[in-house]
C-alpha positions as a Python dict, from the first residue, in 0.01 Angstrom:
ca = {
    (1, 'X'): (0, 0, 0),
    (2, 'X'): (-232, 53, -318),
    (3, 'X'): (-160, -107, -616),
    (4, 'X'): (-272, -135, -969),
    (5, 'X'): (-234, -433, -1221),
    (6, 'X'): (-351, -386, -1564),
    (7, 'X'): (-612, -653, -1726),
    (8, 'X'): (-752, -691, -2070),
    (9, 'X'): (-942, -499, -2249),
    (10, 'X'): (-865, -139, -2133),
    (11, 'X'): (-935, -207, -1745),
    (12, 'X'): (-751, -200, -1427),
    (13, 'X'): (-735, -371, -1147),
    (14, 'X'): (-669, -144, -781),
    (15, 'X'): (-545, -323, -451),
    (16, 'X'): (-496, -206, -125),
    (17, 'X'): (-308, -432, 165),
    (18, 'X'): (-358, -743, -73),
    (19, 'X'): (-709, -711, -81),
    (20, 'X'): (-885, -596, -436),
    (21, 'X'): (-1093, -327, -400),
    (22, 'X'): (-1228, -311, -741),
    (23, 'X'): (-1194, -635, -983),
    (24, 'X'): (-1229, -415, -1348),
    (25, 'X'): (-1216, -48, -1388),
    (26, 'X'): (-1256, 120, -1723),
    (27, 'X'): (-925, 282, -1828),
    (28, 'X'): (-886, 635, -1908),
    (29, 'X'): (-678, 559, -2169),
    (30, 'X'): (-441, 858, -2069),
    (31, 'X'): (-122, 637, -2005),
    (32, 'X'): (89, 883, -2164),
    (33, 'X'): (-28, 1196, -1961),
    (34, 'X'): (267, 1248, -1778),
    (35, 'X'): (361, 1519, -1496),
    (36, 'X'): (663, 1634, -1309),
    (37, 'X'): (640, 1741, -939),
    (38, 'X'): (908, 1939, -800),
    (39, 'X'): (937, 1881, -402),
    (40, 'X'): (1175, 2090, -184),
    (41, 'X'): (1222, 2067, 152),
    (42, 'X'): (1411, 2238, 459),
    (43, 'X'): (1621, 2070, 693),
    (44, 'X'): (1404, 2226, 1006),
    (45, 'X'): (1120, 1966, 840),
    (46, 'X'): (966, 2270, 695),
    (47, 'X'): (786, 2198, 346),
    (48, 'X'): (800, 2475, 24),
    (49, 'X'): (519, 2558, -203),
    (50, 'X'): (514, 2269, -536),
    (51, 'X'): (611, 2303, -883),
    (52, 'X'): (438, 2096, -1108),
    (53, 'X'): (538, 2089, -1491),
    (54, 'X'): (286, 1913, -1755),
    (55, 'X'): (396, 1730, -2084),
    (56, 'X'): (202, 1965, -2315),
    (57, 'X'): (322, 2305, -2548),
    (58, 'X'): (66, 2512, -2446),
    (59, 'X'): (-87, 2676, -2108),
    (60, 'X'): (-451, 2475, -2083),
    (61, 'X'): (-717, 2756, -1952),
    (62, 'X'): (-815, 2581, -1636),
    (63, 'X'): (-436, 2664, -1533),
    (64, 'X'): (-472, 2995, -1631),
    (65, 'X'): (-824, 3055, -1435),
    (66, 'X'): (-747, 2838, -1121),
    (67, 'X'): (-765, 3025, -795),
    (68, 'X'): (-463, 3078, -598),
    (69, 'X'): (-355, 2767, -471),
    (70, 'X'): (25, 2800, -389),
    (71, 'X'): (124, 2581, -644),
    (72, 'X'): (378, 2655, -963),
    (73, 'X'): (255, 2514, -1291),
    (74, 'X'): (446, 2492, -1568),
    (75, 'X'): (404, 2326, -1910),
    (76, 'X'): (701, 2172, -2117),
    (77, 'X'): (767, 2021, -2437),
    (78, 'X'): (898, 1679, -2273),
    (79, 'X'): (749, 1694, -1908),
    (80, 'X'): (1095, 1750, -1761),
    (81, 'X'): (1247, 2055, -1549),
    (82, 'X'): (1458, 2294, -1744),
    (83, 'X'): (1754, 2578, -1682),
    (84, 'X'): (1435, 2845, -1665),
    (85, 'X'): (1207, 2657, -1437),
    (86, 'X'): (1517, 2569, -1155),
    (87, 'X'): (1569, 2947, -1186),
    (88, 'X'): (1191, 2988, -1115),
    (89, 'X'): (1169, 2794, -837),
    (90, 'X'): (1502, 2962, -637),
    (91, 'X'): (1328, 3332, -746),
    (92, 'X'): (931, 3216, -638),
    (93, 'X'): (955, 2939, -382),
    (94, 'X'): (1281, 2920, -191),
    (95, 'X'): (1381, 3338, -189),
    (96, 'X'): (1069, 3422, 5),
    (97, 'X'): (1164, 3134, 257),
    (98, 'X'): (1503, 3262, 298),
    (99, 'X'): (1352, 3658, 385),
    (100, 'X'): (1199, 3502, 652),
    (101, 'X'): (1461, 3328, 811),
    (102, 'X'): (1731, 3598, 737),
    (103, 'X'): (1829, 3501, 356),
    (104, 'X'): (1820, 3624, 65),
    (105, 'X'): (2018, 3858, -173),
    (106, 'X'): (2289, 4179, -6),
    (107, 'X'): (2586, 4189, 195),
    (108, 'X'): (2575, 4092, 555),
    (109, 'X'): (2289, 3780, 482),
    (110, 'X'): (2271, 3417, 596),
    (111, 'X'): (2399, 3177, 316),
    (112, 'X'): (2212, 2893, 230),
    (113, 'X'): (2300, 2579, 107),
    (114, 'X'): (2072, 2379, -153),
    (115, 'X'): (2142, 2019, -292),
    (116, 'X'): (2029, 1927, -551),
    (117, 'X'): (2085, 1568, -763),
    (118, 'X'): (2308, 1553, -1078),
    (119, 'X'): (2036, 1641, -1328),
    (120, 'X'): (2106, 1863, -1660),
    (121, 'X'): (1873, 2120, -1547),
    (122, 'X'): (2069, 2176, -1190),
    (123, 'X'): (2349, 2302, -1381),
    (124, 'X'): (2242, 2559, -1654),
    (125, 'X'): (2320, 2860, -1595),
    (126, 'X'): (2019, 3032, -1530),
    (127, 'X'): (1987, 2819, -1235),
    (128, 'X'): (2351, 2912, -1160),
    (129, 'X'): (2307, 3271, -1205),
    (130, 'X'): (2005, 3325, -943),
    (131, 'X'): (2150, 3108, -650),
    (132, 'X'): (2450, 3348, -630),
    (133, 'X'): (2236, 3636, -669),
    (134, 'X'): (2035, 3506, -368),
    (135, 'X'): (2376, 3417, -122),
    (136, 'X'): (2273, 3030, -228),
    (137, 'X'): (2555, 2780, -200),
    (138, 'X'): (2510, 2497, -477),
    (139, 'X'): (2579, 2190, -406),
    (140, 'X'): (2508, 1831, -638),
    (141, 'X'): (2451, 1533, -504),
    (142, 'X'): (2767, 1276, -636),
    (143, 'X'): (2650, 968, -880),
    (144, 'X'): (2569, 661, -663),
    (145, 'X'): (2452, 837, -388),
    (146, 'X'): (2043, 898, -387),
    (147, 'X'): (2008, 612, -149),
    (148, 'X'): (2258, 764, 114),
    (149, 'X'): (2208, 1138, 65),
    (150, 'X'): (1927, 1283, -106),
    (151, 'X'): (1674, 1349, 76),
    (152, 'X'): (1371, 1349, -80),
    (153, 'X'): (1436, 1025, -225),
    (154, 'X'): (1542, 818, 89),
    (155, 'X'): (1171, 940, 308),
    (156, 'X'): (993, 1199, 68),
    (157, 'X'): (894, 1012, -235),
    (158, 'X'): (731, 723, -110),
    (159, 'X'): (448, 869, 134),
    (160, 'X'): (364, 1170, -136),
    (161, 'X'): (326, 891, -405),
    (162, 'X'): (129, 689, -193),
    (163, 'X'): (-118, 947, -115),
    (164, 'X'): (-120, 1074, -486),
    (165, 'X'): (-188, 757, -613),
    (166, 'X'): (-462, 688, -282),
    (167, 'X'): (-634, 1032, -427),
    (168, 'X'): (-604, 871, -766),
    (169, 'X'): (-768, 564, -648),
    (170, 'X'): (-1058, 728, -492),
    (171, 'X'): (-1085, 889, -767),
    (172, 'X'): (-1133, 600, -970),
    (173, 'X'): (-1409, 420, -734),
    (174, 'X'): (-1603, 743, -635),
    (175, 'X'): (-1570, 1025, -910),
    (176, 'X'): (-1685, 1271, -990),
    (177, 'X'): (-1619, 1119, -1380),
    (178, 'X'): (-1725, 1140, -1710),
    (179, 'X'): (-1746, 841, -1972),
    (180, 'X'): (-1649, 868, -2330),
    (181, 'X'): (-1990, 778, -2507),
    (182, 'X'): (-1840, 539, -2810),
    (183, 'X'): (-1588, 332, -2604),
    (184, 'X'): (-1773, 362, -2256),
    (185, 'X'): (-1363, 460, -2114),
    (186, 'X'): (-1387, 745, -1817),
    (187, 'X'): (-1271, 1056, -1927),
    (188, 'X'): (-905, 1094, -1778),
    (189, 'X'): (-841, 1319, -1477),
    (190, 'X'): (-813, 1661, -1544),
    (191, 'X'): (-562, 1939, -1478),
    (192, 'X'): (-728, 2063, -1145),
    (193, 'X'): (-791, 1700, -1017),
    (194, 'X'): (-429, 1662, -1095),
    (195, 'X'): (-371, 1976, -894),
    (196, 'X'): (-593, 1875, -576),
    (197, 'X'): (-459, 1503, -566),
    (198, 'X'): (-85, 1666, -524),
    (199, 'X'): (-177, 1949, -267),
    (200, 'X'): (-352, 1685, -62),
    (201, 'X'): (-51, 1400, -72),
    (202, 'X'): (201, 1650, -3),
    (203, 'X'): (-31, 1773, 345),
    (204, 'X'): (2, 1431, 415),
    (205, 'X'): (362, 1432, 442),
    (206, 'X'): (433, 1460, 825),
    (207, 'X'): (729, 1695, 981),
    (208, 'X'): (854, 1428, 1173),
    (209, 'X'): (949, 1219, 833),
    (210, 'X'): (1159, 1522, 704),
    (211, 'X'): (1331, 1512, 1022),
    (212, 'X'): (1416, 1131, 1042),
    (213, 'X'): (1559, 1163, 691),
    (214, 'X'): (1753, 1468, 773),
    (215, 'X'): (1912, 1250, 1019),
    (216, 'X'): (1943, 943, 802),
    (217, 'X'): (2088, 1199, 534),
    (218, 'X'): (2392, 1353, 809),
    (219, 'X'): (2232, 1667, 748),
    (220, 'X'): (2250, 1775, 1090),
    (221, 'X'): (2515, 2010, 1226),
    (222, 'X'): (2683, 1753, 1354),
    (223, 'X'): (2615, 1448, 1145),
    (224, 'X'): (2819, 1228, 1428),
    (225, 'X'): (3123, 986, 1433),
    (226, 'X'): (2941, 773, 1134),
    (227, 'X'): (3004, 1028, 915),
    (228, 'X'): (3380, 1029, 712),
    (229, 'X'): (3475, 1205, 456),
    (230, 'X'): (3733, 1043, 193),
    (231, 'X'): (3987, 1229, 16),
    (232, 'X'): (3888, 1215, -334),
    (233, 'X'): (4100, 1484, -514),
    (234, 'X'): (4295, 1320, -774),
    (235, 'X'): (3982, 1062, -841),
    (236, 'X'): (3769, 1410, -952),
    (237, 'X'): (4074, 1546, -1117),
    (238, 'X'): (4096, 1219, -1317),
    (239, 'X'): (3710, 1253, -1422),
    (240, 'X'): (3700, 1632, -1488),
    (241, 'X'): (4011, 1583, -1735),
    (242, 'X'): (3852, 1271, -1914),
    (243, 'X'): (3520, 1425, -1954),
    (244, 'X'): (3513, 1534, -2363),
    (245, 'X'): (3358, 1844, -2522),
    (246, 'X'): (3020, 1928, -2403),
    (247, 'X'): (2722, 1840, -2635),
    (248, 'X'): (2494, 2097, -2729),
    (249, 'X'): (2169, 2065, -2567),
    (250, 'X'): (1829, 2116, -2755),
    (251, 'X'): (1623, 2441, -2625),
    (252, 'X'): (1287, 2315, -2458),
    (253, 'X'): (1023, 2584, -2454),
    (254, 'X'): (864, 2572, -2155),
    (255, 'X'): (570, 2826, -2057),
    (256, 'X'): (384, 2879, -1670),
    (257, 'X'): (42, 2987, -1624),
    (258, 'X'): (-53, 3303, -1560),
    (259, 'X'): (-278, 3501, -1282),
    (260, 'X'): (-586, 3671, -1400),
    (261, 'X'): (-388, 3982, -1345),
    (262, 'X'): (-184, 3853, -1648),
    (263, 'X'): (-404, 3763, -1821),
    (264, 'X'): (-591, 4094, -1812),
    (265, 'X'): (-267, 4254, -1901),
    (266, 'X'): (-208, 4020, -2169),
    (267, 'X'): (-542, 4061, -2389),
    (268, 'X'): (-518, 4462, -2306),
    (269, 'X'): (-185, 4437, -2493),
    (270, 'X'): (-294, 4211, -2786),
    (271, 'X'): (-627, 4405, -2804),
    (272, 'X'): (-420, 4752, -2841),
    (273, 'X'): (-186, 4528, -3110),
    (274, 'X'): (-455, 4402, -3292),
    (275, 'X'): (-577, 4792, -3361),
    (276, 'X'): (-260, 4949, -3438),
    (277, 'X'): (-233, 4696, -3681),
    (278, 'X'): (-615, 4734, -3842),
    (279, 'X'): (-513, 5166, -3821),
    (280, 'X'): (-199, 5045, -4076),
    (281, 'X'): (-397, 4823, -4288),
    (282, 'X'): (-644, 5080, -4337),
    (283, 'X'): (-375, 5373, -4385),
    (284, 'X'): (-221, 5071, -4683),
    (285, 'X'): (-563, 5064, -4875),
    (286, 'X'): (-593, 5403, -4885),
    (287, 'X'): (-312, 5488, -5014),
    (288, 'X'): (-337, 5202, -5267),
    (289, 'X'): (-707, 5307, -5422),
    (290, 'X'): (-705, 5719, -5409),
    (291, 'X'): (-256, 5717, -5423),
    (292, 'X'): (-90, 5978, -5210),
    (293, 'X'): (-270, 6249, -4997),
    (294, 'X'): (-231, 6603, -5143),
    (295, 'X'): (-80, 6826, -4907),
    (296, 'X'): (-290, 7144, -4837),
    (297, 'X'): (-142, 7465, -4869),
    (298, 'X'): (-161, 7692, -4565),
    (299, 'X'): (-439, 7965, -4555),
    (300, 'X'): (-294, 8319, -4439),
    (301, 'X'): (-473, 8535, -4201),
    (302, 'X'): (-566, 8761, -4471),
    (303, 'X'): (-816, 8495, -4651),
    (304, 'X'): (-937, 8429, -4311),
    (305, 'X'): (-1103, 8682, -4288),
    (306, 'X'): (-1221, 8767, -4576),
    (307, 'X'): (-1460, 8404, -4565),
    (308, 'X'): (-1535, 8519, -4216),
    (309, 'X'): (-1663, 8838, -4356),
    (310, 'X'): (-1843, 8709, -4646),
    (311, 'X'): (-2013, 8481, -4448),
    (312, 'X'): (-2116, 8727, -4235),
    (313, 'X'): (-2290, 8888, -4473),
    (314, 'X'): (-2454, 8631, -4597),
    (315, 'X'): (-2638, 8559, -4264),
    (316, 'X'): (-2761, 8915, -4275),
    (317, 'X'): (-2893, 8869, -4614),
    (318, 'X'): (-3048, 8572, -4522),
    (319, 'X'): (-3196, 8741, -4228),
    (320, 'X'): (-3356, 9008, -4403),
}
């Protein structure tokens, strides 16, 4: 198990099994760089693409550039998942899971069932909205309960944080790094490190620990004798009728990255903005310095051909 302990005068101290690997590390003074990983899992042990939200308000443009790598960023105003992203992740990362197994939206499909904990963003309704477009059965996980029934917390967490911070650590010994040149503090850990340290602890999360904690979970068809359900109804009823008026929430913006395919899309259409707008500007000024156009009068045939004539006959004069 690696460990960290922090010491005076901005520097670290890592462990691993008890034994220090490195007695004083430079900070990167990036304490408050904070991330949110999204994790979902099947019950067949399978393991879904991430979604990884940053605490920032705008799209850095080594998310933006990064090759394909299977991974959802987002960024967000507070770090945390929101209505939109939830609706995301049913729409980009669990929908094309269900089409292969026989899911998905229409008449005639397998239902699925997703749990979820009892977080605000599980039940906007956004979220709401595109799991019963998709033949998704909600269901949230009851207060109390993250030690006996959610899954990701009981086996999931604890090897992919592990490995993250294992890829941190390595990161710290070995590089690559840069050093701030005033207070001689490494650089902090950018976007793609972030990235690579997450893809590699969540490869290193085995099938076989899924499966144990779908069985420690009674997710199984038949979760065994173990298993009882209580009759509960009139202790909900009592809670749904003393809950008061909902609060209004405040509106996080939250914005993903984009492909290059976006992108290109994206500066064609501010390009093409950006000269409609000079055309107008242009029309404004004239119209400002010389006033209003004068509308030409029409020419008839008539006087048409009386220039063509005349001029003509000035070429043969000027011939002669």
């Amino acid at each position: 198990m690696l460990e960290s302990k922090g010491l005076k005068e901005n520097c670290t101290q890592i462990f691993f099994a008890n034994k220090v690997l490195i007695e004083a590390v430079a900070t990167c003074n990036a304490d408050k760089k904070r991330y949110t990983v999204g994790l979902t899992v099947s019950a067949a042990g399978t393991k879904l693409e991430m979604q990884i939200l940053f605490r920032r308000k705008t799209v850095p443009d080594e998310l933006n550039e990064r090759p394909e790598d299977n991974i959802h960023a987002w960024v967000a105003e507070n770090g945390n998942t929101t209505d939109e992203t939830m609706a995301d992740l049913v729409n980009t990362i669990l929908l094309p899971h269900l089409l292969k197994h026989g899911g998905g939206p229409g008449v005639g499909k397998r239902r699925t069932l997703f749990i979820v904990d009892g977080a605000g963003s599980h039940k906007g309704s956004l979220f709401k909205s595109a799991c019963r477009k998709n033949n998704i059965d909600l269901a949230v996980i009851p207060a109390s309960c993250t030690d006996e029934i959610q899954l990701v917390d009981v086996a999931v967490n604890k090897p992919f944080k592990d490995g993250m911070y294992f890829e941190w650590a390595m990161w710290m010994m070995k590089g690559p790094h840069k050093v701030q040149p005033k207070s001689g503090n490494r650089v902090a850990a950018g976007f793609l490190d972030i990235l690579r340290w997450c893809k590699k602890a969540w490869d290193g999360v085995k099938r076989e620990t899924i499966l144990k904690s779908v069985e420690k979970c009674y997710m199984q068809v038949d979760p065994g004798e173990r298993f009882d359900v209580e009759d509960r109804a009139e202790e909900i009823a009592h809670i749904k009728n003393s809950d008061g008026p909902e609060k209004e929430k405040k509106k996080v913006k939250v914005l993903k990255s984009k492909t290059p395919e976006e992108l290109a899309k994206l500066a064609k259409r501010k390009e093409n903005r950006r000269k409609r707008l000079e055309r107008e500007q242009r029309k404004r000024e004239k119209e400002q310095n010389g006033g209003p156009k004068k509308q030409k009068k029409p020419v008839s045939k008539k006087k048409r051909k009386k220039k063509v004539a005349r001029r003509k006959v000035v070429r043969r004069k000027q011939k002669k």
